[in-house]
Wavefront OBJ file of the C-alpha trace (Angstrom):
o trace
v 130.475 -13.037 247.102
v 131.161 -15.188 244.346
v 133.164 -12.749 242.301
v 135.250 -11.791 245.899
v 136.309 -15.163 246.343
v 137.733 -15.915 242.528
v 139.171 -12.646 243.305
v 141.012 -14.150 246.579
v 141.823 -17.317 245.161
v 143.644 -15.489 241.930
v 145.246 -13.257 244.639
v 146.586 -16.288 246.175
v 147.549 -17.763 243.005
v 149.624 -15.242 241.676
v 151.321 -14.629 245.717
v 152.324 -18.310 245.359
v 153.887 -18.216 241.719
v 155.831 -14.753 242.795
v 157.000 -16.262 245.801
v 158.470 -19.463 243.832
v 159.883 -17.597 241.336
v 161.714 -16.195 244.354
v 162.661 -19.105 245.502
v 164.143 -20.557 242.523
v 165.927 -16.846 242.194
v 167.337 -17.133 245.669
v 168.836 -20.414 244.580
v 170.592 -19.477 241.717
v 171.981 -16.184 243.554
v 173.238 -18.711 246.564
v 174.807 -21.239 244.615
v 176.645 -18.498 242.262
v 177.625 -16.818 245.249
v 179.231 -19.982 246.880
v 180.874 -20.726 243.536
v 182.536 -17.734 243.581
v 183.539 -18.126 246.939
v 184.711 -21.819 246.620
v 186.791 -20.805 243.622
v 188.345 -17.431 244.357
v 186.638 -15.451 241.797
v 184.001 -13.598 243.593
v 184.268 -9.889 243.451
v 186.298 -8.002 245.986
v 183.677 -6.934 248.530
v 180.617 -9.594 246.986
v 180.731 -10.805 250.686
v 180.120 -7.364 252.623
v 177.680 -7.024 249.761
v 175.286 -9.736 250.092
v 174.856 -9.066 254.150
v 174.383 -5.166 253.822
v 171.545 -5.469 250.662
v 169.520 -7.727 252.716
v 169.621 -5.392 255.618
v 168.849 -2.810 253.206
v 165.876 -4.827 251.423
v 164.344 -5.701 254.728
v 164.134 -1.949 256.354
v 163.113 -0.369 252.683
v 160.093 -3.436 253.131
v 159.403 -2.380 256.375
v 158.836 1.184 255.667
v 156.933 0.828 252.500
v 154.788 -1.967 254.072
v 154.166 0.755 257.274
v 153.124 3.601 254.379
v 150.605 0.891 252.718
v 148.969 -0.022 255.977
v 149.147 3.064 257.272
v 147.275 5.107 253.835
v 144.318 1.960 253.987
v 146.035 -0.133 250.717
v 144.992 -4.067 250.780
v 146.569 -6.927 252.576
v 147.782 -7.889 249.336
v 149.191 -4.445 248.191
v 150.553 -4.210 251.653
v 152.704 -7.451 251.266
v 153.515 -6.505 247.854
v 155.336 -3.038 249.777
v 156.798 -5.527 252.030
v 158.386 -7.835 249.260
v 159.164 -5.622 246.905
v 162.625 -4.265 247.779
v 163.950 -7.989 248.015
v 162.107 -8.978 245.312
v 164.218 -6.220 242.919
v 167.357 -7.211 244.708
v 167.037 -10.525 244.088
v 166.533 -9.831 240.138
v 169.159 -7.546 240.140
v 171.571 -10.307 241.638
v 170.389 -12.673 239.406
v 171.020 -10.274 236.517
v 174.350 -9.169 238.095
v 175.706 -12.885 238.508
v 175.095 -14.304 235.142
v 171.180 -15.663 235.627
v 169.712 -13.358 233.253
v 168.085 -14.891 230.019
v 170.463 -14.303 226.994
v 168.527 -14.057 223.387
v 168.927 -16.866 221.618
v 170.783 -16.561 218.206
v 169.334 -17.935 215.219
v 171.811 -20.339 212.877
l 1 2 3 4 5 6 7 8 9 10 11 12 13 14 15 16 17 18 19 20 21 22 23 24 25 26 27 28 29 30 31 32 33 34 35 36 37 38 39 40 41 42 43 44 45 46 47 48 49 50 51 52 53 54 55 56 57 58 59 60 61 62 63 64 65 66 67 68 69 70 71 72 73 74 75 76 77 78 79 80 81 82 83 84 85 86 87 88 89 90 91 92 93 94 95 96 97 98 99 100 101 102 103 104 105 106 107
């Protein structure tokens, strides 16, 4: 029983760190987004972009989530299915829009 609830409580851990690493993603992705807007430099079609990869993200969770439940996987692998596709849009935003971690140089 012991051993289960470590188990749980790491779970939980590790589904709160993921989901504020999210978060702080989310951020940056918004407030590049709304730069871009504000100044005129976003990308011709950024706008249709950002609406139709959410739409995207959400019925690619939906399935995958449906396929986990459905084959007996975990709670936890089952949100994992759900999250996923926004989670790898999100870091591919990020990536896209200048968030990515450059190497630093050495002088």
């Amino acid at each position: 029983m012991a051993r289960r609830q470590k188990s749980l409580a790491s779970s939980m851990v590790r589904a709160s760190f993921d989901m504020a690493r999210m978060a702080a993603d989310a951020q940056f992705v918004i407030a590049a987004r709304m730069l871009g807007m504000a100044t005129g430099v976003a990308a011709k079609g950024e706008n249709t972009r950002m609406v139709a990869e959410k739409q995207a993200a959400l019925v690619e969770g939906a399935m995958k989530a449906g396929m986990a439940a459905a084959t007996g996987k975990s709670q936890r692998q089952i949100a994992d299915a759900a999250v996923a596709p926004a989670k790898r849009t999100l870091a591919a935003n990020k990536k896209r829009l200048g968030g990515a971690k450059r190497k630093r140089t050495s002088k």
